[in-house]
N, C-alpha and C positions, 0 to 999 in steps of 0.2 A: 504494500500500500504506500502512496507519496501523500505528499502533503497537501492540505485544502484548497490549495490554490491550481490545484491540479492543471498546471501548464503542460506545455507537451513534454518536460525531461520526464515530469512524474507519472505522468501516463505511460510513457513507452519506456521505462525503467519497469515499473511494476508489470508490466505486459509482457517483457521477453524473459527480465529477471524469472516470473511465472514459470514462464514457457521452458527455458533452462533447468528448472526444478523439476519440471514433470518428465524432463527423460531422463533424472539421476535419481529422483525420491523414488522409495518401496509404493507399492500400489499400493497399500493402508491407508497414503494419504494424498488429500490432492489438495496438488497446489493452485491456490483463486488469484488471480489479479483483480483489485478492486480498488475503482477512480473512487479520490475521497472529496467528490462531489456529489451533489442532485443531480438526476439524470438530465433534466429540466436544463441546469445551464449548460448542460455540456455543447451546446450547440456557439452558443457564446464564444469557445475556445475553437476559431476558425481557421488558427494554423494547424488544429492536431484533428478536427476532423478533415482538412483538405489531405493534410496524410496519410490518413487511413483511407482515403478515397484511393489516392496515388498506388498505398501497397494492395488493396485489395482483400483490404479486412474492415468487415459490415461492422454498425454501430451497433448491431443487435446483438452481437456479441458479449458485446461488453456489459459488466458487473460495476454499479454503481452503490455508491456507499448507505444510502435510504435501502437497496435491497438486502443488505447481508446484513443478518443480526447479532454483529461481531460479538457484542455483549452477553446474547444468550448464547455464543457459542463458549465462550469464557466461562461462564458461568457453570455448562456441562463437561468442560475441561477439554474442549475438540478443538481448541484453536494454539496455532501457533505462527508468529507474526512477523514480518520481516518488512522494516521503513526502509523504502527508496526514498531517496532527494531528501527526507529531511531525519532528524535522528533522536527529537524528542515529543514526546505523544503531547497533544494537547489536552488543559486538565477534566475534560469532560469524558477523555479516554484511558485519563491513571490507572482504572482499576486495569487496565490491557496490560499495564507493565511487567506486568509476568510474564508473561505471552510473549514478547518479543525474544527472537531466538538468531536475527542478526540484521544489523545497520548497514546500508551502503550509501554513500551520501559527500556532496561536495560543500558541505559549509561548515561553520564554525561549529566545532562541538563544544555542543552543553552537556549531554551523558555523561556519568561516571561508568567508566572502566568498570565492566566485568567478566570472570573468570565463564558465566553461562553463555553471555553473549557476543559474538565477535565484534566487533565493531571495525571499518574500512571508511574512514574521513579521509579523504585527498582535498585540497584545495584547486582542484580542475575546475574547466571551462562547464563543464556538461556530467550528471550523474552517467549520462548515459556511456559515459567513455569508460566507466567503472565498471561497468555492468560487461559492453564490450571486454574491456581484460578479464574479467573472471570466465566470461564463455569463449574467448580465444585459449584461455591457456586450460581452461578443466574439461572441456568438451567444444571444440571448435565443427563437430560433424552437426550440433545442434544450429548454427548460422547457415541459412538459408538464403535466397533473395529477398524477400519477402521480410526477414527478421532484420538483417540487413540494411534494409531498406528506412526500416522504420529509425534503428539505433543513428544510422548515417545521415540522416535529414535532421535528426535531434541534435546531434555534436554539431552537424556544419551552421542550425541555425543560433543555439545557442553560445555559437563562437563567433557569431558575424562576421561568417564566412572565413574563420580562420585569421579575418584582416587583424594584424599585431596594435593599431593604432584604437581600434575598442578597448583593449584593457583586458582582452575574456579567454585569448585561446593561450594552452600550456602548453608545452613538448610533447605530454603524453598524450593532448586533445587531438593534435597534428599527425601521431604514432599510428592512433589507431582510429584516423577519420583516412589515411595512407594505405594500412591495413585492409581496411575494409572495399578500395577504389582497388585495389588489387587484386583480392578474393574475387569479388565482385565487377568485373570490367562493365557491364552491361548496366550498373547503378546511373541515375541522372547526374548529369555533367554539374559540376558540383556548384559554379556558376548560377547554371539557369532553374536546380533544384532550390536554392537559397533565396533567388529572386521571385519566386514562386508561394515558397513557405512566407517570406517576409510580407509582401504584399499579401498575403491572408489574414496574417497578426495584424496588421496594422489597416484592416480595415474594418473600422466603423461605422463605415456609411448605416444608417437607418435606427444603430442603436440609442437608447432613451439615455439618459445620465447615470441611472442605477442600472444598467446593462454594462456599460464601461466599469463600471466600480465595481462590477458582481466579475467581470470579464478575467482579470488576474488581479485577487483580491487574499492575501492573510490579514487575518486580526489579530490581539496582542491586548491582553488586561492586567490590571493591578489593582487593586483596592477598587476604589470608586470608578476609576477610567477605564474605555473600552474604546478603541479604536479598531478601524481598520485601515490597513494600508494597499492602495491601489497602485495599479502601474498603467498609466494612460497614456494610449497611444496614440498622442498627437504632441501638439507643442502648446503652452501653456496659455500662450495666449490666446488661442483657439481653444482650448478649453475652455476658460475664462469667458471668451465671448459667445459662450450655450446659452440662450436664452432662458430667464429662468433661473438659473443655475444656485445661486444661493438657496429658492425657494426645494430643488431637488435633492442637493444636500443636506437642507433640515429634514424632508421628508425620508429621505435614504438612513440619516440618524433614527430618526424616530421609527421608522419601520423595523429597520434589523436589530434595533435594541446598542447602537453605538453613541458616544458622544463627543467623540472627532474623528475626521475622516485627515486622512495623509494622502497626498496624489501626488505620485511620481510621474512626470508626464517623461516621456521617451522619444527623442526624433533623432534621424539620423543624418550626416551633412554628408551626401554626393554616397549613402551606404556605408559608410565604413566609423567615422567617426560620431560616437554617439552626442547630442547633446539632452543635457537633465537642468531639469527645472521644480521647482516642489510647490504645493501649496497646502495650507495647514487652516483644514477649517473644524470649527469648530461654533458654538451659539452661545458657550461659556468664556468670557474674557482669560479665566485664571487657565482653563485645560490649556489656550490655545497659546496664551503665552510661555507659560511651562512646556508645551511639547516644544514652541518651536528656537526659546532659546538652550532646551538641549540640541538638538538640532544644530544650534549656533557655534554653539558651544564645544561641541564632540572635537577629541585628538585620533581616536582611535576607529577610525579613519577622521579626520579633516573634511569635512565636503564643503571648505568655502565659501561657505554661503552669503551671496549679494542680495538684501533686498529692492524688491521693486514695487512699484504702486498696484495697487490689487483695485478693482470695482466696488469692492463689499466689503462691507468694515467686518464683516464678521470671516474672513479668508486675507489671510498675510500667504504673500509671494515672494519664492524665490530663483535667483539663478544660481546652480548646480554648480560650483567652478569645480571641484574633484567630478569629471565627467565617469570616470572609471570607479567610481563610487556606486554601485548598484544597488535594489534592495537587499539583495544578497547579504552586502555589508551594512546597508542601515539599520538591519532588525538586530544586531546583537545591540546598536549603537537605542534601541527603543527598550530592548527588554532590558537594558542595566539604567534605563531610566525608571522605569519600571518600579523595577527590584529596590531602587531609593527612593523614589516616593512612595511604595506602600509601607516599606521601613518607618519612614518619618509619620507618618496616618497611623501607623501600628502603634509607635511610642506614645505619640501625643493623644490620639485618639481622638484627632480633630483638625479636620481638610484644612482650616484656615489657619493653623500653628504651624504649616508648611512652610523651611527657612526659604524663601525667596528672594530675589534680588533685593535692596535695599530703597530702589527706585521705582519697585512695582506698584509696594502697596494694595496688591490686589485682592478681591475678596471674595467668597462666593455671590454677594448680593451683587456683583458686576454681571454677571452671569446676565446672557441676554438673549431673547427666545428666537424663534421665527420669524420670519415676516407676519405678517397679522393675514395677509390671505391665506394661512395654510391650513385654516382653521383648528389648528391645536390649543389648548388652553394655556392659560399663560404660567399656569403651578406644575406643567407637564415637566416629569422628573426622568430621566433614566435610571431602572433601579440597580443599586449596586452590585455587582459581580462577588463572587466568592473570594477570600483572600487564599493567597499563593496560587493565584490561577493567571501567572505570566507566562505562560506560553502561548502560543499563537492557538486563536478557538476554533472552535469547527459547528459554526451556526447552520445545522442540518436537523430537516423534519426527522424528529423520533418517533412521529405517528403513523408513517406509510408502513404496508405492511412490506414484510421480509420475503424473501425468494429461501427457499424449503431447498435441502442439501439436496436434493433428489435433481431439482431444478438448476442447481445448483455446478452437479456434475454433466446435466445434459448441455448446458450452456459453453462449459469448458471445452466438452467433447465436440461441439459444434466449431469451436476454433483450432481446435488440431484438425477438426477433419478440412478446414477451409483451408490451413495451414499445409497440406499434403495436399490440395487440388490444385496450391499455387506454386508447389513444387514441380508440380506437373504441369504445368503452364496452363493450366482451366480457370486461374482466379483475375 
């Protein structure tokens, strides 16, 4: 399973990672890939289903996270779990921590080291490169075209295009994105595959504002605050000038149960080099100066932040100068803010004994609502989140029902066998 924001590394990580398993695991167990989204946005994420289009593996395949009942399978003691792309459960999935039985993952590790569970953190461009070394060197007869195909489009787009001027690709991204154009001759020319993937991510033509924000979105809580963080693909002032857009992002809070939202916006100049821009909105004066002078603030990484004039008093704007600063890097730079603001709420035991700048003075009665058309009340609260619940959330219906092991294995079997039709050139 990858992480909620289930972009394409974490879908085709969890998909072959799978697929790998099932020609070395004992038949007692079978191994599921499952997107840790609603099946509902998966459409949303338009670079990873163009690629499943491209390899020739149907949506209907796929196992989404409203239908597996990881929890009762926990509970009957039939699960064991393995995170791609990211490597610490979110706290609505703690009691899972048992259950995990190994990590493979390209970011900062937060886990402690254990002797039950492997754990493989590399600081690579792409999980998927990970995933690649362990089925080139433990079972390389398991790489197909088709498997191939998928892991290959993953490395080359989440390294844009390998170009060294993005910040994203490593030696060993290079290794075995080389690797695979060799095995493989007959793979999309890596060029016109990349321009292909890119122009799919990055089109929004027709979606609403909470489509964008729903599109590649983790969240992130501590005490009283719950954000999410978006990665939007356009450029910030083309964001900014969404009509509406203040009154969306009150609405987008209020719906999902958040109280600031963080928007990464993404573009890229002539392809290759990236530019970032952020904007920090929030309806509370205190969240949104606190998030964004950490943000200011941060050494580990630096992301140089310029402000600039924003439309909405309720959203502060910035330019991105660390461009090679990704969210990748930002989320430890939120979860160790986190981790000190619920500390200082924990001590005091009261939001406004918060040490802040000395020129803030800020208070919660700063706190400032909606615009008055959205019709919410003016006492509307977000209620508080659980403490030590800073890991990134996973805001998913608990109420759809579940797909039954039986259904479970027939769905599997439907992709090995589609998997072996397109070995035979029928897919």
């Amino acid at each position: 399973m990858g992480n909620e924001a289930c972009d394409m590394d974490s879908m085709v990580s969890a998909l072959t990672f799978a697929y790998f398993l099932s020609k070395s695991l004992d038949c007692k167990r079978m191994p599921v890939p499952v997107l840790n989204i609603p099946r509902a946005e998966f459409p949303l994420r338009s670079d990873s289903t163009f690629l499943l289009r491209e390899s020739g593996l149907s949506q209907d395949c796929l196992l989404f996270r409203e239908e597996v009942d990881l929890h009762g399978l926990h509970k009957n003691k039939q699960l064991t779990l393995t995170l791609v792309d990211h490597n610490v459960l979110p706290s609505a999935d703690s009691e899972l921590e048992d259950d995990v039985v190994e990590v493979i993952d390209h970011h900062l590790l937060q886990r402690p080291t254990s002797p039950s569970c492997p754990v493989t953190v590399e600081p690579v461009g792409s999980c998927a490169t990970l995933v690649t070394e362990r089925i080139a060197q433990k079972a390389p007869e398991v790489l197909d075209h088709q498997v191939a195909q998928l892991l290959y489009g993953t490395i080359i787009l989440d390294c844009v295009n390998m170009a060294p001027e993005a910040g994203k690709v490593t030696p060993k991204d290079s290794q075995y994105a080389v690797f695979l154009e060799k095995r493989f001759p007959k793979l999309p020319k890596r060029g016109v595959l990349f321009q292909s993937l890119q122009n799919a991510k990055f089109d929004v033509s027709g979606l609403s504002t909470e489509q964008m924000l729903l599109k590649d979105m983790k969240a992130a809580s501590g005490g009283d605050l719950k954000l999410a963080v978006s990665v939007i693909y356009m450029t910030l002032e083309s964001f900014l000038q969404r009509r509406g857009l203040q009154q969306d992002l009150c609405e987008f809070c209020h719906n999902h149960n958040y109280n600031l939202v963080l928007a990464m916006t993404i573009s890229f100049i002539d392809n290759k080099e990236p530019l970032r821009q952020l904007a920090v909105y929030s309806s509370s004066t205190v969240y949104r100066e606190e998030m964004s002078k950490a943000l200011e603030k941060a050494k580990n990484p630096s992301l140089d932040l310029k402000p600039v004039s924003s439309p909405y008093p309720d959203v502060k704007a910035f330019i991105q100068g660390n461009t090679l600063a990704s969210r990748k890097k930002v989320m430890p730079i939120i979860t160790d803010f986190l981790k000190e603001r619920e500390r200082k709420v924990y001590q005091s035991g009261n939001i406004e004994d918060l040490d802040l700048d000395d020129d803030s003075n800020l208070d919660q009665s700063d706190s400032q609502q909606c615009p008055e058309d959205t019709g919410m009340e003016d006492d509307v609260q977000v209620p508080p989140t659980p403490m030590n619940s800073l890991v990134e959330g996973c805001p998913l219906d608990n109420g759809l029902p579940k797909i039954s092991p039986e259904v479970l294995v027939e769905k599997v079997s439907k992709m090995a066998s589609m998997e072996e039709m397109s070995s035979e050139g029928q897919c």
